[in-house]
PyMOL CGO cylinders between C-alpha atoms (Angstrom):
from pymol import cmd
from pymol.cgo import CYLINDER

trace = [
    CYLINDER, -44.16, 84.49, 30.94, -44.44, 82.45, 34.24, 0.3, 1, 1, 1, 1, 1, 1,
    CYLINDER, -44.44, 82.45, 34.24, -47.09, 80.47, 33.03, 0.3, 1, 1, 1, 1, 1, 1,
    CYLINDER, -47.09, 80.47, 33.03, -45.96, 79.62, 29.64, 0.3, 1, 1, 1, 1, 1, 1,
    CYLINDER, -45.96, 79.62, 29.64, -42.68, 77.92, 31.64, 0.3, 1, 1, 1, 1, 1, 1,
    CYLINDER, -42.68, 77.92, 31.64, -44.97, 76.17, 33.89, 0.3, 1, 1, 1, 1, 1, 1,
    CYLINDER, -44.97, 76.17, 33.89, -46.70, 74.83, 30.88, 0.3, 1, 1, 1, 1, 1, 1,
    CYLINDER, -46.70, 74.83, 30.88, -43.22, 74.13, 29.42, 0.3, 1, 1, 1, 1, 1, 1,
    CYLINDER, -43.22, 74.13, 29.42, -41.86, 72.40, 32.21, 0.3, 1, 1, 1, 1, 1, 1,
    CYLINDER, -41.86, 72.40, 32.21, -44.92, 70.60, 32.95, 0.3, 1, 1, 1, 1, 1, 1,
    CYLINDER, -44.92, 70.60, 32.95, -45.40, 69.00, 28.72, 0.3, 1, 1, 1, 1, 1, 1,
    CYLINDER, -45.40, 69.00, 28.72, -41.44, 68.15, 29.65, 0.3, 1, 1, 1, 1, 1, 1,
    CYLINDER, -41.44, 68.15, 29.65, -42.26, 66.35, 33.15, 0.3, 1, 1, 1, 1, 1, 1,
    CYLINDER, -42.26, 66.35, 33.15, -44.82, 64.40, 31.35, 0.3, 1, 1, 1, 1, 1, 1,
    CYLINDER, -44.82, 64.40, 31.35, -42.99, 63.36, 28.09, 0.3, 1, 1, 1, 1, 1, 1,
    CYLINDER, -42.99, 63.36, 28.09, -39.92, 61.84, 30.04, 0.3, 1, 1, 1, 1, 1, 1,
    CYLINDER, -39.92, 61.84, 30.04, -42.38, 60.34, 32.00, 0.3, 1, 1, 1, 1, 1, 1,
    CYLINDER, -42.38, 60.34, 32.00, -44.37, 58.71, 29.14, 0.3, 1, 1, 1, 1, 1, 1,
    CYLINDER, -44.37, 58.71, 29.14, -40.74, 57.68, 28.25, 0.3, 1, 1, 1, 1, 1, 1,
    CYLINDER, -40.74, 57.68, 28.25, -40.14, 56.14, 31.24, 0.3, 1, 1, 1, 1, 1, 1,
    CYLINDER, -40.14, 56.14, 31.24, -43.22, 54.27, 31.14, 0.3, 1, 1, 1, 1, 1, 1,
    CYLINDER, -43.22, 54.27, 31.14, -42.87, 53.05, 27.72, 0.3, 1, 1, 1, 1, 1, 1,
    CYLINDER, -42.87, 53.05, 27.72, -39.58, 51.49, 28.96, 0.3, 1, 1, 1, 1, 1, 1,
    CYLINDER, -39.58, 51.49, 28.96, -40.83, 49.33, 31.44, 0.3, 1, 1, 1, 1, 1, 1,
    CYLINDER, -40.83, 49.33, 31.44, -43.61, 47.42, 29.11, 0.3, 1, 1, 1, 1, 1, 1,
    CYLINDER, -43.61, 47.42, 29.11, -43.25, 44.14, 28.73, 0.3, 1, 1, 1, 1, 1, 1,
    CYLINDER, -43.25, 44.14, 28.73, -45.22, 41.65, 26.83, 0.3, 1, 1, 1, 1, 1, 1,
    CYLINDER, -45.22, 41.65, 26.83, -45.89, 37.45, 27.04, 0.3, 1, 1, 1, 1, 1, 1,
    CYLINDER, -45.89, 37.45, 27.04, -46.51, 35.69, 24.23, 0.3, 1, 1, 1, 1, 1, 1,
    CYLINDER, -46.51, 35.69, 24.23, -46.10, 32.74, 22.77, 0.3, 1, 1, 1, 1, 1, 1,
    CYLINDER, -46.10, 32.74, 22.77, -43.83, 31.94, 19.34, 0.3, 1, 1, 1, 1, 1, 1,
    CYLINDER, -43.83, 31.94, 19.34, -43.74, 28.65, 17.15, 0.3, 1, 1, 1, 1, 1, 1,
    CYLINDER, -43.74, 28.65, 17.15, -40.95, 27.37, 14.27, 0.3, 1, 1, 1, 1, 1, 1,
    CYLINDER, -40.95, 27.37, 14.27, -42.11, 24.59, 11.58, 0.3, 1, 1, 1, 1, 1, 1,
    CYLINDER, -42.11, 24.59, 11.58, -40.37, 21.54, 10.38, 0.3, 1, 1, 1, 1, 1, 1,
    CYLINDER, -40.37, 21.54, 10.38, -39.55, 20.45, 13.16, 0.3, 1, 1, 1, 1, 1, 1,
    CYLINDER, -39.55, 20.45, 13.16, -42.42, 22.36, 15.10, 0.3, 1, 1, 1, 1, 1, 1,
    CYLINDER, -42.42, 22.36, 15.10, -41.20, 24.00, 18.33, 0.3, 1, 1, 1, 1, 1, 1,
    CYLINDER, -41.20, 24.00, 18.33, -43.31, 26.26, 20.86, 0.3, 1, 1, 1, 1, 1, 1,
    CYLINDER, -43.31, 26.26, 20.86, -42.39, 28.46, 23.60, 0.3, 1, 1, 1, 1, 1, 1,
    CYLINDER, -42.39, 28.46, 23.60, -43.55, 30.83, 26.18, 0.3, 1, 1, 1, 1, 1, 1,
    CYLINDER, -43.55, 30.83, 26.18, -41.22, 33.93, 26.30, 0.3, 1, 1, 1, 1, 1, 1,
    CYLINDER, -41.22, 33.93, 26.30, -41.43, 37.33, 27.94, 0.3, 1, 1, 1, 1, 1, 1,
    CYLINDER, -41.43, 37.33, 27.94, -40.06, 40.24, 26.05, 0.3, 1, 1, 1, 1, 1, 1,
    CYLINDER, -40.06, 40.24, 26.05, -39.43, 43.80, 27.18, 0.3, 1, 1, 1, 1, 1, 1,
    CYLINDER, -39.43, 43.80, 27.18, -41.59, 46.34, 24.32, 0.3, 1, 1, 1, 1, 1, 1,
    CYLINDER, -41.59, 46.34, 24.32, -41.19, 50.10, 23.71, 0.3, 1, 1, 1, 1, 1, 1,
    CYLINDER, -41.19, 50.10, 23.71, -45.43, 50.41, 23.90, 0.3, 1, 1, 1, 1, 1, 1,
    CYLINDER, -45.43, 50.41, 23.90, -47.56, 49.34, 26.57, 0.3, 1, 1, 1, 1, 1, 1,
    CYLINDER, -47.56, 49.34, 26.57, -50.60, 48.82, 23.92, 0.3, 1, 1, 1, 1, 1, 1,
    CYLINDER, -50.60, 48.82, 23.92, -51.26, 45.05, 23.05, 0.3, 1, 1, 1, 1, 1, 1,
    CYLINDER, -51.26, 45.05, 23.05, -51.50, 46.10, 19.51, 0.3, 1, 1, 1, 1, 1, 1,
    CYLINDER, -51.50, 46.10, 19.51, -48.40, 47.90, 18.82, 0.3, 1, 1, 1, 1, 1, 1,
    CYLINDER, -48.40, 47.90, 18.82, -46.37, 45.29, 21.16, 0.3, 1, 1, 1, 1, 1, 1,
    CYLINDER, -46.37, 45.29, 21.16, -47.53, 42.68, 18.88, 0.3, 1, 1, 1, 1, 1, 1,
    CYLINDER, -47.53, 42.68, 18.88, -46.09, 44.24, 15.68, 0.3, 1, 1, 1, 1, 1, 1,
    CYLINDER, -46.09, 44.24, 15.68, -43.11, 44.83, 17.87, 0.3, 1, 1, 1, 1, 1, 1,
    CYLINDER, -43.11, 44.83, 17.87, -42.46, 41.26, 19.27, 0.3, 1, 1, 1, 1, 1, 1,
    CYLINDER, -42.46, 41.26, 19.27, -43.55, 39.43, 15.82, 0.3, 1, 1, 1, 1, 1, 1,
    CYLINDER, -43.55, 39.43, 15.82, -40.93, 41.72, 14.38, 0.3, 1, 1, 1, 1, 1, 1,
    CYLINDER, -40.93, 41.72, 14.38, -38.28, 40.93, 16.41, 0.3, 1, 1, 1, 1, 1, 1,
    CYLINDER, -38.28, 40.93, 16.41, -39.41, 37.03, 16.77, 0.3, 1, 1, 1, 1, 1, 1,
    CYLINDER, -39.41, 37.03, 16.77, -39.46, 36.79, 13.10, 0.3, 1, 1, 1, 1, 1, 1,
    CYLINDER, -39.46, 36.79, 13.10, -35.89, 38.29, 12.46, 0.3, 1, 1, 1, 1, 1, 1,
    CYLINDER, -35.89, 38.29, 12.46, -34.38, 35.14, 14.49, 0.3, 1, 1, 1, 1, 1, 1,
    CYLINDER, -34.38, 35.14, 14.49, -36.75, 32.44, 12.62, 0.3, 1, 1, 1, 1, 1, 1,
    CYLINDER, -36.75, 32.44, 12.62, -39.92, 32.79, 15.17, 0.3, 1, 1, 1, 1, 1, 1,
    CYLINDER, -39.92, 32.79, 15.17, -43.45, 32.85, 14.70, 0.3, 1, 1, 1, 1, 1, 1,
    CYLINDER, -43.45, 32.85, 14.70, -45.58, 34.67, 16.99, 0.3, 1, 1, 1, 1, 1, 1,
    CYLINDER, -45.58, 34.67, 16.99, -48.62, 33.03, 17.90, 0.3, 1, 1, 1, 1, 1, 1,
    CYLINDER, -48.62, 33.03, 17.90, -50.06, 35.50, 19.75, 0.3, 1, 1, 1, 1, 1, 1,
    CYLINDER, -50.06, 35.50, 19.75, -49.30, 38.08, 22.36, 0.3, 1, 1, 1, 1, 1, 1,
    CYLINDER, -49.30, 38.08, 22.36, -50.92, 37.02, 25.80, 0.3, 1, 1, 1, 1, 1, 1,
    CYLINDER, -50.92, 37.02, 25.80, -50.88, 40.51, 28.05, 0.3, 1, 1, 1, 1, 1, 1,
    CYLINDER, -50.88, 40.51, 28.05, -48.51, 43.48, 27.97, 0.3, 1, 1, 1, 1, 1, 1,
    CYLINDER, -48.51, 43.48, 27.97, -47.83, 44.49, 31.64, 0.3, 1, 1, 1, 1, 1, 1,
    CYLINDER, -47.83, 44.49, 31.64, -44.96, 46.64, 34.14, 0.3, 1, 1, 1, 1, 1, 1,
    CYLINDER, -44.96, 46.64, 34.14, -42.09, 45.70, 35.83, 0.3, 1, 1, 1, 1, 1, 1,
    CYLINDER, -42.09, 45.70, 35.83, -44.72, 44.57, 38.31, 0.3, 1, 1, 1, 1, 1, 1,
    CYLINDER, -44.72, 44.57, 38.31, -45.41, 41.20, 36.54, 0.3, 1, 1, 1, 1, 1, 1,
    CYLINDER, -45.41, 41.20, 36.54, -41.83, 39.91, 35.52, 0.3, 1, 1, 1, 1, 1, 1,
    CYLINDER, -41.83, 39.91, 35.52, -41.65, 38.04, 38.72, 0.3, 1, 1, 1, 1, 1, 1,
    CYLINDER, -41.65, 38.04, 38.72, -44.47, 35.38, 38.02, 0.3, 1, 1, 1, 1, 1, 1,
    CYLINDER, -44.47, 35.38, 38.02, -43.40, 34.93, 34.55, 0.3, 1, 1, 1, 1, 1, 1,
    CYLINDER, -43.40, 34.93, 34.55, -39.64, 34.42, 34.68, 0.3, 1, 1, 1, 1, 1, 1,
    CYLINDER, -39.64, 34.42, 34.68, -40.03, 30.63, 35.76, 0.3, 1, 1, 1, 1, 1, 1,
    CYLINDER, -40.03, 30.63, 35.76, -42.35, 30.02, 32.71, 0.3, 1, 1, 1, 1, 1, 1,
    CYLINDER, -42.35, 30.02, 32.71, -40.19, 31.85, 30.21, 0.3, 1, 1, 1, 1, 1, 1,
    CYLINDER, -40.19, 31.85, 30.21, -37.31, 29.69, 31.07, 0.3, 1, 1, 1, 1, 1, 1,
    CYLINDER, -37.31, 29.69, 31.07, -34.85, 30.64, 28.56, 0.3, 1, 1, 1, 1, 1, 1,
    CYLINDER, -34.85, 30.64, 28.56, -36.85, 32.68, 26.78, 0.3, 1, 1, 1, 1, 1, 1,
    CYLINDER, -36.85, 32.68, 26.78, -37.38, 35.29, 29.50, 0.3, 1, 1, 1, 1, 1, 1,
    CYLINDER, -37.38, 35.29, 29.50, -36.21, 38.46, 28.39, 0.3, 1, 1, 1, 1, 1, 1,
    CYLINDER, -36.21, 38.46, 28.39, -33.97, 36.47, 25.53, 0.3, 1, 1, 1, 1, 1, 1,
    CYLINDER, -33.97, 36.47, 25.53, -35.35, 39.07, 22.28, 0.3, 1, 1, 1, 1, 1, 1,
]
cmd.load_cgo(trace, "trace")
């Protein structure tokens, strides 16, 4: 009985910490509009730290407000906000 709640209290450490994770992902990318054209740089907090699924994310997102994504550059932690806020101008954090 002791071991089966280790093993239940160790699955729950590691799920809220897989939550926690997953909530400090961020991705940089880089968006485009047509007619006239217009490019940014932007930084955008994602719910999965792989590039893949934080593409679908942020083209989702970028879409719904008229965006194009280009392309996502890196998905990273809270560790790497600091070097990209300047670049993001406006667009840091904005979606």
């Amino acid at each position: 009985m002791k071991q089966i709640l280790s093993s239940l209290a160790i699955a729950g450490l590691i799920s809220v910490s897989s939550a926690a994770s997953a909530a400090d992902c961020y991705a940089d990318y880089k968006a485009k509009q047509d007619n006239p054209l217009r490019l940014h740089y932007g930084v955008m907090q994602v719910s999965n730290c792989n590039k893949g699924a934080a593409s679908q994310e942020v083209a989702q997102r970028l879409r719904a407000s008229g965006w194009t994504l280009l392309n996502v550059m890196s998905v990273f932690g809270p560790e790497g906000l600091g070097k990209r806020k300047a670049n993001a101008g406006k667009f840091y954090l904005r979606f």
